[in-house]
OpenMM code with the backbone's topology and positions (N, CA, C; nanometers):
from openmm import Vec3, app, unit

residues = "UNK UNK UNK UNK UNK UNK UNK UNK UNK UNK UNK UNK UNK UNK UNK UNK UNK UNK UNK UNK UNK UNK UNK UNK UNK UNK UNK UNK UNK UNK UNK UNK UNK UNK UNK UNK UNK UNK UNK UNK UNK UNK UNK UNK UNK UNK UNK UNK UNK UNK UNK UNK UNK UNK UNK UNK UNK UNK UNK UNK UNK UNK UNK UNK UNK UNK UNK".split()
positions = [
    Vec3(-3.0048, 0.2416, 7.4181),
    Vec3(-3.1326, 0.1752, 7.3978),
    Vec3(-3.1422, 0.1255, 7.2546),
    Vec3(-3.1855, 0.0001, 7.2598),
    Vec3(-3.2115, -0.0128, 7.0932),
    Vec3(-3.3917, -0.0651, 7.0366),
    Vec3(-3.3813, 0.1132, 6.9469),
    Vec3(-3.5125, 0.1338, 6.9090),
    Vec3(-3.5932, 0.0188, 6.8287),
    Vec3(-3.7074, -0.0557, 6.8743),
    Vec3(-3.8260, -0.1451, 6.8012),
    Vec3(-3.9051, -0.0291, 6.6995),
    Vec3(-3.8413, -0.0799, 6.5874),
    Vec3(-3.8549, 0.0644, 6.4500),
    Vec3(-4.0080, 0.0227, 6.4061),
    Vec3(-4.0240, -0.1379, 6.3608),
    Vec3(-4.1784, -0.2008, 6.3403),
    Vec3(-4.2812, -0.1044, 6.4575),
    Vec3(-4.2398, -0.1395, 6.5464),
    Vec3(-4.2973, -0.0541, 6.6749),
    Vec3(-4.3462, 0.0694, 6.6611),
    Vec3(-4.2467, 0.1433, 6.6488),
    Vec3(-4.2458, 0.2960, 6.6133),
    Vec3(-4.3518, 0.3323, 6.4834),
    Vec3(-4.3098, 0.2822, 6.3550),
    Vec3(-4.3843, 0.3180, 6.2779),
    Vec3(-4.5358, 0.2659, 6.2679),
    Vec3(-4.5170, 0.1480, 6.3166),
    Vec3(-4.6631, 0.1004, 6.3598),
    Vec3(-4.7625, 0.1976, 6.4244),
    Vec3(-4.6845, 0.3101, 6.5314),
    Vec3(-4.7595, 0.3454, 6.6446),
    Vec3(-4.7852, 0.4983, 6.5741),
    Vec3(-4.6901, 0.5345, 6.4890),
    Vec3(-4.6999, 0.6646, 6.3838),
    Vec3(-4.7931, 0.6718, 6.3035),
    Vec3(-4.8272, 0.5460, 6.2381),
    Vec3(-4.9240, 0.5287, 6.1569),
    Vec3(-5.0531, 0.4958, 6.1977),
    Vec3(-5.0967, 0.4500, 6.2823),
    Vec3(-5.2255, 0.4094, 6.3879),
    Vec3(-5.2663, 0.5528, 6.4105),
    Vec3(-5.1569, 0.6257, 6.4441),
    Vec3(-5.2227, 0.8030, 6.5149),
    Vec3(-5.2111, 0.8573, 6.4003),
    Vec3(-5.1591, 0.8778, 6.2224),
    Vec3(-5.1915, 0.9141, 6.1120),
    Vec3(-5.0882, 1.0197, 6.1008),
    Vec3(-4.9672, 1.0007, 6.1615),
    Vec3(-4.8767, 1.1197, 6.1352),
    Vec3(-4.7639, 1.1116, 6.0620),
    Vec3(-4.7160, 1.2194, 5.9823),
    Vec3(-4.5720, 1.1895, 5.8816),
    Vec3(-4.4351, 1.1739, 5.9534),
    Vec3(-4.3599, 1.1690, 5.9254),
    Vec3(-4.2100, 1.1229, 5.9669),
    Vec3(-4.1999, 1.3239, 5.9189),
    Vec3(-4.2195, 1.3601, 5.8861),
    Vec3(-4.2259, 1.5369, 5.9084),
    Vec3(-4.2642, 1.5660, 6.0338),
    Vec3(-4.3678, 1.5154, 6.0437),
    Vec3(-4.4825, 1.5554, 6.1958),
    Vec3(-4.3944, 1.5217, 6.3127),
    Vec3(-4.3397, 1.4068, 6.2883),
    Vec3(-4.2418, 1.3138, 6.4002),
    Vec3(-4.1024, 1.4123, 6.3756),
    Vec3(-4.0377, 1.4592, 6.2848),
    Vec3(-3.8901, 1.5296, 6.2903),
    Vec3(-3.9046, 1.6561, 6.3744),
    Vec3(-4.0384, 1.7366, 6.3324),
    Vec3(-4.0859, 1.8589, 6.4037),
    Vec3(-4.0971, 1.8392, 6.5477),
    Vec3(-4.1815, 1.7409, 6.6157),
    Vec3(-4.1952, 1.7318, 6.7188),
    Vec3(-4.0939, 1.6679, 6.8054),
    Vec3(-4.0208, 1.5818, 6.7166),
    Vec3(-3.8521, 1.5650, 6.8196),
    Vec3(-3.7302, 1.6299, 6.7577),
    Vec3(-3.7600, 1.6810, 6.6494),
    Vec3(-3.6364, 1.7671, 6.6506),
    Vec3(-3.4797, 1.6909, 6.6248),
    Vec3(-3.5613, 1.5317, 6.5421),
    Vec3(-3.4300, 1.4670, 6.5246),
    Vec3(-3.4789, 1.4834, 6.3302),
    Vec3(-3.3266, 1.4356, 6.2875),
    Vec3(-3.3579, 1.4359, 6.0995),
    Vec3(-3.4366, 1.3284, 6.0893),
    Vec3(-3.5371, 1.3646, 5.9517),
    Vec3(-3.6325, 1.2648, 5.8994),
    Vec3(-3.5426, 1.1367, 5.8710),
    Vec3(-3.4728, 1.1912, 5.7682),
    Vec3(-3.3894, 1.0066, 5.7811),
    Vec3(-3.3093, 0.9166, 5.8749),
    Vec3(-3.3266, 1.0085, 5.9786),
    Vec3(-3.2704, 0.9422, 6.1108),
    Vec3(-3.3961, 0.8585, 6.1182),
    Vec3(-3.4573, 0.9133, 6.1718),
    Vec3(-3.6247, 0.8645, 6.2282),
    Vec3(-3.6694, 0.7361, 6.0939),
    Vec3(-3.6447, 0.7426, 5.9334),
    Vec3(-3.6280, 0.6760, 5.8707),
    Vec3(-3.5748, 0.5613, 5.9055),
    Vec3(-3.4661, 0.5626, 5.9161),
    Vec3(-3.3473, 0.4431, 5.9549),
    Vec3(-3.3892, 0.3707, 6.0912),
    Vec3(-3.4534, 0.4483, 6.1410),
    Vec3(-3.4545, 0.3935, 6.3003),
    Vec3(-3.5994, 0.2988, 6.2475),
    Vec3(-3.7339, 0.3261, 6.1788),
    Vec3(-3.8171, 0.2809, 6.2082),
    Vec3(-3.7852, 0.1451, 6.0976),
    Vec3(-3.7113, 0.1601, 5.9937),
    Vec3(-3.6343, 0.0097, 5.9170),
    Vec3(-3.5652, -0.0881, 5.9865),
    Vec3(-3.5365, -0.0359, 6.0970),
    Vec3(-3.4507, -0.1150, 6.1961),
    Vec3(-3.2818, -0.1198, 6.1711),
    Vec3(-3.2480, 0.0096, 6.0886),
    Vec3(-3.0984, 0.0333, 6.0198),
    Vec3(-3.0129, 0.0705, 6.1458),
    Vec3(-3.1043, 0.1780, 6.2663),
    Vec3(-3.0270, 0.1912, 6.3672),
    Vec3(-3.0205, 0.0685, 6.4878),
    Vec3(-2.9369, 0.0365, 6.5481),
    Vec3(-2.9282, -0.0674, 6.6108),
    Vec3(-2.9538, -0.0258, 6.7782),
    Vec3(-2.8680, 0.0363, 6.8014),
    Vec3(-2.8499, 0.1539, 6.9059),
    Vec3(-2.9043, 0.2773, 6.8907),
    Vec3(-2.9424, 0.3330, 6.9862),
    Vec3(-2.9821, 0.4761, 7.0045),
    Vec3(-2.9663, 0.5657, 7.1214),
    Vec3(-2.9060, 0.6294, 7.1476),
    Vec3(-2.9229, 0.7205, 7.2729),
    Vec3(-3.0748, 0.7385, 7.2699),
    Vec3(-3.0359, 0.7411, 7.4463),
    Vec3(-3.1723, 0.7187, 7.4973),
    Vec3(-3.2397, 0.8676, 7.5225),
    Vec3(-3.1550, 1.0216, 7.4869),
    Vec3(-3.2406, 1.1289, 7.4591),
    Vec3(-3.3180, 1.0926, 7.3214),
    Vec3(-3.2617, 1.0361, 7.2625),
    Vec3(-3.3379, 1.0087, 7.1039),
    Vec3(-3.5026, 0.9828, 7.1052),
    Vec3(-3.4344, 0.8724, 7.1697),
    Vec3(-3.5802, 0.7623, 7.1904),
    Vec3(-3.6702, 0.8079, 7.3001),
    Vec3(-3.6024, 0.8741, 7.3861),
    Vec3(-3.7401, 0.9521, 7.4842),
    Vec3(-3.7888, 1.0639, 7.3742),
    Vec3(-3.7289, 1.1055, 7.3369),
    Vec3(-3.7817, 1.2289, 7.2455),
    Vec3(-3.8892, 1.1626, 7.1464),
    Vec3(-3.8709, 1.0824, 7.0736),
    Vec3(-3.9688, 0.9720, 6.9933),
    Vec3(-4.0551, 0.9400, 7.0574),
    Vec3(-4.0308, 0.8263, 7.1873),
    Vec3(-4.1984, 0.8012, 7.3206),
    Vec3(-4.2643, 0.9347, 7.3550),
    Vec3(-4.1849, 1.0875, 7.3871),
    Vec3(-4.2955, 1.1686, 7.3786),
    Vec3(-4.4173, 1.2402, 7.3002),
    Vec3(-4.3024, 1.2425, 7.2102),
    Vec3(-4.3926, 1.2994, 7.0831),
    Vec3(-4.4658, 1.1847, 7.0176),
    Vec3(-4.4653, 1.0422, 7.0206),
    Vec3(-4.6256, 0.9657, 6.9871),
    Vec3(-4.6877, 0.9242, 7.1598),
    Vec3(-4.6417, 1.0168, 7.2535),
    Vec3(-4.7244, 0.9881, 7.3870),
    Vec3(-4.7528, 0.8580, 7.4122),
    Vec3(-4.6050, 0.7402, 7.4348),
    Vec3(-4.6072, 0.6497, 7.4713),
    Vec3(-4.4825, 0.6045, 7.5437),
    Vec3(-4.5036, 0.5010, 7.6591),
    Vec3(-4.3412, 0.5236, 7.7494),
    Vec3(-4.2358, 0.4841, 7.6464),
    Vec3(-4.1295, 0.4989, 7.6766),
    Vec3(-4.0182, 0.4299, 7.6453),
    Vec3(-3.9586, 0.3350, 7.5822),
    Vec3(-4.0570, 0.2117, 7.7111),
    Vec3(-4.0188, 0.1002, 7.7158),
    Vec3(-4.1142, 0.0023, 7.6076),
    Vec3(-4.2094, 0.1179, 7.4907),
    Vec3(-4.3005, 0.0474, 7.4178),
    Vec3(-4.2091, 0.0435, 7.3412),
    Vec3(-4.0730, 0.1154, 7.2783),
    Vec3(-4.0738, 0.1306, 7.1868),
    Vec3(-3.9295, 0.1109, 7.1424),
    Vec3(-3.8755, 0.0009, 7.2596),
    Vec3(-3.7389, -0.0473, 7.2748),
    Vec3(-3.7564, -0.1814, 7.2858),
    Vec3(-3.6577, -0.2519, 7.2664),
    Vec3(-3.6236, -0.4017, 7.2268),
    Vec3(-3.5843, -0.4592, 7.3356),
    Vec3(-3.5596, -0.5950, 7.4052),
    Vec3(-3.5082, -0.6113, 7.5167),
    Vec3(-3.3599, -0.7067, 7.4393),
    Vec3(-3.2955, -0.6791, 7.5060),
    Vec3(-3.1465, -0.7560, 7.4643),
    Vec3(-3.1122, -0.9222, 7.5282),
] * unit.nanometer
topology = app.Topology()
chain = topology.addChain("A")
for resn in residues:
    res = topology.addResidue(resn, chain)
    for name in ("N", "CA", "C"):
        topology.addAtom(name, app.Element.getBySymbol(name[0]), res)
């Protein structure tokens, strides 16, 4: 899957939470989650990115790019 990072942090920041708040609740590294919301990651396994749509309680498919 390749993560829409504008997306992501857009949707992090609307609900007021840190890229701490987001590592805790998916359990991936902050500068992963960093890189991903700059748009540095291109690709992502798609446990990643479900783990990310759950923890800001939004599907999937908000928060992926279409190819």
């Amino acid at each position: 899957m390749k993560p829409n990072g504008p997306v992501i942090r857009a949707i992090r920041k609307a609900r007021k939470v840190s890229l701490r708040w987001l590592q805790d609740e998916t359990g991936l590294d902050r500068g992963y989650l960093s890189r991903m919301e700059r748009g540095l990651i291109q690709e992502s396994g798609d446990q990643q990115v479900e783990r990310v749509a759950t923890a800001l309680n939004v599907p999937p498919d908000v928060i992926t790019q279409e190819e």
